[in-house]
N, C-alpha and C positions, 0 to 999 in steps of 0.2 A: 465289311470284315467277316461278320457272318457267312456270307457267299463263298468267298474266299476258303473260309477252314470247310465248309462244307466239300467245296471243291478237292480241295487238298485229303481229305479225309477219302471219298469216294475214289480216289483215283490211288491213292497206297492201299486200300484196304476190298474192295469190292468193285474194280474193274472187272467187269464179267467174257469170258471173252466165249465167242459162240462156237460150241462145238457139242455135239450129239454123242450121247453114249451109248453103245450096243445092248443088241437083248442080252438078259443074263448068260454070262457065260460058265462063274463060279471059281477063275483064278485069277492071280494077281498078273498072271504073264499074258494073260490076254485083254490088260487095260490099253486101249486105244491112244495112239500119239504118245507112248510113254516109252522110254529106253529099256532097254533090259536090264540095264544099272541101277532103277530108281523102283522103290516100293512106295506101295499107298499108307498110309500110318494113322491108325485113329487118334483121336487124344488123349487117350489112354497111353497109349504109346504100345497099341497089339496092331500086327497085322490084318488087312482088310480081309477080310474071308467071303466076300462077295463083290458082285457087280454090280451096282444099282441100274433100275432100267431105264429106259430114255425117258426124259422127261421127269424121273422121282430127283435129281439135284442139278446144278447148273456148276459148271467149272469157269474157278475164277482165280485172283494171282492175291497172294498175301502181299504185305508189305514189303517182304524179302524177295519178291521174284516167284515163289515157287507155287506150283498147280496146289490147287485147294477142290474139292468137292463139299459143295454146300445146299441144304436143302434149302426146301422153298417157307422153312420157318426160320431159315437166319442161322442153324446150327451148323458147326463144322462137322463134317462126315470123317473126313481125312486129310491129311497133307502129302505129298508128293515128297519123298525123300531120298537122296545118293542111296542105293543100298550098303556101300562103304561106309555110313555114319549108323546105319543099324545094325550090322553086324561088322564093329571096327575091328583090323590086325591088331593084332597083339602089342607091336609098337603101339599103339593111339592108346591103348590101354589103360596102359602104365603110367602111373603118377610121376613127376622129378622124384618125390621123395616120399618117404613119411614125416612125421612130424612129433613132437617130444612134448614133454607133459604138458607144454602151451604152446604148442600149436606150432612151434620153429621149428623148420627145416631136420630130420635127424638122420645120421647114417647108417647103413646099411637094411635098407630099405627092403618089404619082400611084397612082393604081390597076392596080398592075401588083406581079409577086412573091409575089402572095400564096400561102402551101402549104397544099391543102387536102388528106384523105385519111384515112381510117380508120387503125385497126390493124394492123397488118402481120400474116401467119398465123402460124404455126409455120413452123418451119424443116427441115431435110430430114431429121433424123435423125429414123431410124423409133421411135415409141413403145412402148413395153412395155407387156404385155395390162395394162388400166386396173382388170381385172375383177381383177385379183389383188393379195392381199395384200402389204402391204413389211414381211418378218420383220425385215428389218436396219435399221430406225429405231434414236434416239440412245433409250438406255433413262430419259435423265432427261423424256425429252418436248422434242421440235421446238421448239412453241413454249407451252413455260413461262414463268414470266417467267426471264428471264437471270438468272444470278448475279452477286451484287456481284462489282467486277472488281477484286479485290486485286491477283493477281500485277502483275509489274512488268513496265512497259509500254517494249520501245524508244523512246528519241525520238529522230524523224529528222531533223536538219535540212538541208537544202540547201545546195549552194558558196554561191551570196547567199541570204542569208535574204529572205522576203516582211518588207515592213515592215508596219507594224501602220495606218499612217493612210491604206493603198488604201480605197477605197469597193467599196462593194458590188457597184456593177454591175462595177468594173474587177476585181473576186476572182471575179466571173461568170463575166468573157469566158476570164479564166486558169482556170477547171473546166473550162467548156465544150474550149480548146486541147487540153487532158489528155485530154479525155474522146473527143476527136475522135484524138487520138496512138495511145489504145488502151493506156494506162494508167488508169485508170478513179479519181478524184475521188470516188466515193460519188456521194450526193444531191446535184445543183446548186442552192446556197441561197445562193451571195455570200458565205459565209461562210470565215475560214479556219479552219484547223485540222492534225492531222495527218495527217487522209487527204489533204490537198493538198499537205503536205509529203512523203508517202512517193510521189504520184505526179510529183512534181516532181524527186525521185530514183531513181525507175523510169527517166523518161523520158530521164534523163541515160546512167542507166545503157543503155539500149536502143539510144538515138544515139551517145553518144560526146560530147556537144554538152553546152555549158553554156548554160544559159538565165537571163537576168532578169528573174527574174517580177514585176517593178517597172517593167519598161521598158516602159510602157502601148502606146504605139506600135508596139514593136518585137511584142507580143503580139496587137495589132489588123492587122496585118498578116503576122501566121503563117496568123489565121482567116482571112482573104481570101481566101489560100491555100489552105488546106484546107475551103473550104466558104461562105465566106461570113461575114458580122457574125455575133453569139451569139445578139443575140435580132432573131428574126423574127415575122410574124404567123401564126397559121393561122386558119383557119376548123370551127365546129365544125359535124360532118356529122351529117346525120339518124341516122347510125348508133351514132354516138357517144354524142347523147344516148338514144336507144331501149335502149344497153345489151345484152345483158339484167343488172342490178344487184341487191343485195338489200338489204332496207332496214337490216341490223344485222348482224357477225357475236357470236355468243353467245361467253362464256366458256366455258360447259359443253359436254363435248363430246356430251354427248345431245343438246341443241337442234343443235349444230352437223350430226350425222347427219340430223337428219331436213329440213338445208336441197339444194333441188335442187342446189346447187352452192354454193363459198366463193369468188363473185365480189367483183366491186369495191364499193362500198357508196355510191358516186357518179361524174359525169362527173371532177369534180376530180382523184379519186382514180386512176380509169383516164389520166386525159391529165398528169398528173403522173408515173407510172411511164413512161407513152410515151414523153417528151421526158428522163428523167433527172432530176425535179426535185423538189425536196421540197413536198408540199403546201399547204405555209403560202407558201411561198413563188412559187407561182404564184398565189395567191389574192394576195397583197401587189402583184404585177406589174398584174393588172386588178381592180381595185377597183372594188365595185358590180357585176361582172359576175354576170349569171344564165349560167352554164354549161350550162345544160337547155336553149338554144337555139339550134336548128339555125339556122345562118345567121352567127352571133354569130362577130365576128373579135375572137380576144386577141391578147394576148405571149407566145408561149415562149420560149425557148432552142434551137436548132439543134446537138443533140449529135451524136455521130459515127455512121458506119455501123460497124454491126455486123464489126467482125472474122473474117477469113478465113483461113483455112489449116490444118495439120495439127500441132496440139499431141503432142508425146513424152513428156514430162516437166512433173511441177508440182511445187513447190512451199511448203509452208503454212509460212512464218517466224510461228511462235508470238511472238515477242516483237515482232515489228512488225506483226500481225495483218495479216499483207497475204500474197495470194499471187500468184505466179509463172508464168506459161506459159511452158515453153521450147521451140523448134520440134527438128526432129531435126537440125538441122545444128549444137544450141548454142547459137541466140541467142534474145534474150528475145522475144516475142511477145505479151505484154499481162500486164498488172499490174493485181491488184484489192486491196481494202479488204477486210476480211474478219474475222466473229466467229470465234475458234478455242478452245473450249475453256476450263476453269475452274481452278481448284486446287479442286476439288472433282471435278469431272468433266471429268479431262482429258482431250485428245485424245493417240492413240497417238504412241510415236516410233518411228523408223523409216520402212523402205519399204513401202508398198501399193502395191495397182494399184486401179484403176476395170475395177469388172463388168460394169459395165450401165449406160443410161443412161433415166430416164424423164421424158419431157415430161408437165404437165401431171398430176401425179401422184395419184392419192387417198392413203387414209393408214389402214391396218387399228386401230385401236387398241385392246388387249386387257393390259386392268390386272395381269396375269401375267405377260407380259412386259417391258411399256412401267413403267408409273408408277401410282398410284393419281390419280386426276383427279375430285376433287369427292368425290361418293359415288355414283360410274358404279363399278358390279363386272362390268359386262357388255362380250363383244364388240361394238364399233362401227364401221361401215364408214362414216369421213367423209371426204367428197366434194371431188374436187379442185379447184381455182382459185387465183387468186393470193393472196386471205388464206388457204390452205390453210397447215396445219403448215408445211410443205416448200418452199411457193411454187408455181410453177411448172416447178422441175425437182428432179429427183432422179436425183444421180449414184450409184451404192451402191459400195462398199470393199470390197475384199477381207478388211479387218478386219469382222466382226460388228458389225452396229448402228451402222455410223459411216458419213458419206458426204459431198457436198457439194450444198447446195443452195440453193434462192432462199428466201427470208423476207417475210412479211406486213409486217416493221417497216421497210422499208430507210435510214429516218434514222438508226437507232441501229447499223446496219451502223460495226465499227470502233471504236463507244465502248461497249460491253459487248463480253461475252465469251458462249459459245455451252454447250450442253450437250457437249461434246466435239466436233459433228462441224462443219463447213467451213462459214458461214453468209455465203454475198453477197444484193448485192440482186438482184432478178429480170432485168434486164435483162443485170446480168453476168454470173449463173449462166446465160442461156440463152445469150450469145453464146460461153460457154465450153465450152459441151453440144453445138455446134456442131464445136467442132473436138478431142473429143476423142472415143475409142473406147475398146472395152474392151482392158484390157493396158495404157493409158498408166500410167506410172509417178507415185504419191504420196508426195511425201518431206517426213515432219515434223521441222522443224528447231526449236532453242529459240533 
């Protein structure tokens, strides 16, 4: 079976097909075998502004058919694209509609507003050598599956409770509010639950302020305030669809070693972490959409910016699976959803500190340490991205093997429980990686 997805994998994703590319020339209209119709596109999503020379990349087909330029360390150079989808007519442009304070359909529509724009980079804390092992991973395995979630779970309610017959989009604009406050909601899916109830008590807690999350009105114009309606349009850029993506991630961690990277697995899946949203549920917002094309305007949701300043103190309330940033003066600073731990493999009590911090992390994995995983008895160096074990960051503890980090699953952030160590979604672990250093204080409470 192994052979098989290996099989299958090599042949959507790195069929190489052999062909030589000339000495530098310096434009795009002198790329070899290539129509006059189609441009080279990094993954940025900017124009190629060179030629690479014979021998520095190999051309091969993505999953979709299309020419790909790829170096000889596994990186995507560029993808091969219609130039019609990079620079669309004006028809392709143009949204059905706009859309009304939650997000339905409204008329008389103008072609102005719209956000277009890739990925954001990384952020400014420096990385830790990528080339080195993480001794201090959770020993039951990152991402095993979760333990069933026995222990007993706080329930938080809020001064007014959310009533039960809001609509979907109105539980939207209320994530979205949260998630823009810098109390962090989890996944944006319209849904309620307890991560909207603990950040609905974060945020009280952080203001002083009581809020009625019922009061449609009174919540459609806090967003005004701070940003704008919830859901806006974007436009999806050449770079977005070009990726670079892989077509599966494997269970076993042997296949998982031997993929160039544990990227995204589609455009959905990358523009759903972007915006904060659960995948199902930006697939629900634009129906029938092909997200492979560049040009192509959806529905998102407009979540917050990234949080600033200098965290002191955190900490992990095991029983409301939520954690804490405090600034040094005392006050709260943003509040997340968060797996902590099992009655099986619990997480420590007490104080820690944060040692380190690593963006972007890989994942040593050696069955002596870590876990037995399948019938792997060998060391494995698997490769970092956001389905990586860790996600995209890795905070490490002063405790052995314990740390906090991003997760491949972020819907289930909050409703399971973790191998012992701090598990947010990706977006929350990296805005929190951002403001913290090593020495900040970890305090687990029950």
């Amino acid at each position: 079976m192994a052979d098989i997805w290996k099989a299958g994998l090599i042949l959507a994703t790195l069929t190489v097909v052999p062909a030589a590319l000339p000495v530098p020339a310096g434009a795009q209209d002198r790329y070899p075998s290539r129509s006059a119709d189609t441009l080279l596109v990094t993954p940025e999503g900017d124009l190629l502004g060179y030629i690479p020379e014979e021998g520095e990349v190999v051309i091969s087909r993505d999953r979709m058919g299309r020419r790909v330029l790829i170096d000889h360390y596994g990186n995507l150079v560029a993808t091969e694209v219609p130039a019609e989808t990079y620079y669309p007519r004006q028809q392709q442009a143009r949204a059905p509609a706009t859309f009304d304070d939650f997000g339905a359909p409204a008329p008389g529509w103008e072609d102005d507003g719209v956000v277009t724009g890739a990925i954001p980079g990384p952020g400014t804390i420096d990385r830790a050598p990528l080339d080195q092992p993480l001794p201090d991973m959770p020993s039951g395995g990152p991402d095993m599956p979760p333990p069933v979630d026995q222990a007993p779970q706080t329930i938080v309610t809020p001064d007014i409770p959310v009533k039960s017959n809001l609509s979907q989009l109105e539980i939207t604009a209320l994530q979205v509010f949260l998630d823009r406050e810098g109390v962090s909601p989890g996944v944006i899916d319209g849904k309620m639950g307890q991560n909207v109830n603990k950040a609905l008590v974060a945020w009280q807690k952080m203001t002083g302020e009581t809020i009625d999350p019922n009061n449609a009105e009174d919540i459609l114009e806090r967003l005004r305030m701070s940003g704008g309606l919830a859901v806006t349009s974007y436009t999806i850029t050449p770079g977005d669809a070009a990726g670079p993506y892989v077509a599966a991630i494997p269970e076993d961690y042997s296949l998982k070693a031997q993929l160039p990277s544990l990227a995204y697995t589609s455009t959905v899946e990358m523009l759903a972490e972007k915006f904060h949203m659960d995948e199902n549920y930006l697939r629900a917002l634009n129906p029938g959409v092909d997200f492979t094309v560049p040009g192509t305007i959806i529905k998102v949701v407009e979540p917050g910016k990234p949080k600033t300043g200098k965290v002191a103190r955190i900490v992990a309330d095991k029983g409301k699976k939520q954690v804490f940033a405090y600034g040094e003066d005392g006050s709260l600073v943003a509040a997340y959803p968060a797996s902590i731990g099992s009655a099986d493999t619990p997480s420590p009590s007490g104080t820690v500190t944060v040692e380190r911090v690593a963006l972007n992390p890989g994942y040593t994995y050696n069955p002596k340490i870590n876990f037995q995983q399948g019938s792997n008895n060998k060391v494995l160096a698997i490769p970092p991205g956001p389905n990586g074990p860790v996600g995209t960051v890795w905070m490490a503890l002063s405790k052995p093997t314990y740390g906090i980090h991003g997760t491949p699953e972020p819907a289930k952030i909050g409703r399971t429980q973790s191998h012992g160590c701090i598990r947010l979604t990706n977006w929350d672990a990296n805005e929190l990686a951002e403001m913290v250093s090593p020495g900040v204080t970890v305090e687990f409470v029950d």
